[in-house]
C-alpha positions as CSV (number, residue, x, y, z in Angstrom):
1,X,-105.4,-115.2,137.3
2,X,-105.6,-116.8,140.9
3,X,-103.1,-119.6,140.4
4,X,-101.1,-117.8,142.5
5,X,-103.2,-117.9,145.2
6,X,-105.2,-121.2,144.7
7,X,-104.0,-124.7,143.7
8,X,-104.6,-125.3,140.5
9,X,-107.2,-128.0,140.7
10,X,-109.3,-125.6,143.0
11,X,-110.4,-123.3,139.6
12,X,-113.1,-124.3,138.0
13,X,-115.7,-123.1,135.3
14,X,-118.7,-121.9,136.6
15,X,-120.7,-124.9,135.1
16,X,-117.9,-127.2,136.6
17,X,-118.4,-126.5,140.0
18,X,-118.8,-129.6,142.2
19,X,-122.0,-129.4,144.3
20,X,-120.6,-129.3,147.5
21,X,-118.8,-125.8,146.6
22,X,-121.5,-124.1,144.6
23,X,-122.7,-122.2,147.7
24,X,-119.6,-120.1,147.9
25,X,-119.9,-118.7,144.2
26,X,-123.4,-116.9,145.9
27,X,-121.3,-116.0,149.0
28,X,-118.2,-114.6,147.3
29,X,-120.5,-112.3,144.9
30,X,-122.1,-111.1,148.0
31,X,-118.9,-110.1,149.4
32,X,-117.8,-108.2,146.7
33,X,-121.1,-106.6,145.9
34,X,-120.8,-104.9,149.7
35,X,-117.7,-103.7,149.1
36,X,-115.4,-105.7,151.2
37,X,-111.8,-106.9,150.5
38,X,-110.8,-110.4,151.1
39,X,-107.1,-110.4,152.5
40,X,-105.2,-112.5,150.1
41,X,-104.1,-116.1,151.7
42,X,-104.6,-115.2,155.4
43,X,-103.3,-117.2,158.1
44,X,-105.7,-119.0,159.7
45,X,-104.8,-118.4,163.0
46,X,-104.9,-114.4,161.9
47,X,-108.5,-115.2,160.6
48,X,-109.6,-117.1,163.4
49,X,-108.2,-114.2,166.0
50,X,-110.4,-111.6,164.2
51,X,-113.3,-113.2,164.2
52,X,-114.1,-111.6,167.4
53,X,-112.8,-108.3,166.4
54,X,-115.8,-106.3,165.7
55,X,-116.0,-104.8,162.0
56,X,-113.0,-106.6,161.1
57,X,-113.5,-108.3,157.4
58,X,-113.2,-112.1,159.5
59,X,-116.0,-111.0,162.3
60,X,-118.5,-109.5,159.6
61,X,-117.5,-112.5,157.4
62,X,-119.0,-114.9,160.3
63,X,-122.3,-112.6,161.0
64,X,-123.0,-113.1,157.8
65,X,-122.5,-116.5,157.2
66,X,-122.3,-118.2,160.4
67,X,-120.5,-121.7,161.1
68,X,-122.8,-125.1,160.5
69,X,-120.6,-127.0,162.6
């Protein structure tokens, strides 16, 4: 369903997931649970240039989940 959108080696089963990626299954079920879209392959610089934007998907994306790095 989101070959399209995702390489193929990034789809895996749920009991396949490497470790380093298992946070995101919590994070995307979040996302969707609060109603919010995700904009299908967005641009980074797009996503990046919203992130200030207040109540834009990008900016409530980063309240939520801020950066580690």
């Amino acid at each position: 369903a989101c070959e399209p959108e995702c390489p193929v080696a990034a789809i895996f089963e749920a009991s396949q997931v490497p470790e380093q990626w298992k946070h995101f299954i919590q994070m995307n079920a979040d996302a969707c649970k609060e109603g919010h879209t995700m904009p299908v392959a967005v641009q980074r610089a797009v996503w990046e240039a919203q992130k200030e934007e207040e109540g834009s998907v990008a900016n409530l994306y980063y309240k939520k989940y801020p950066s580690k790095h």
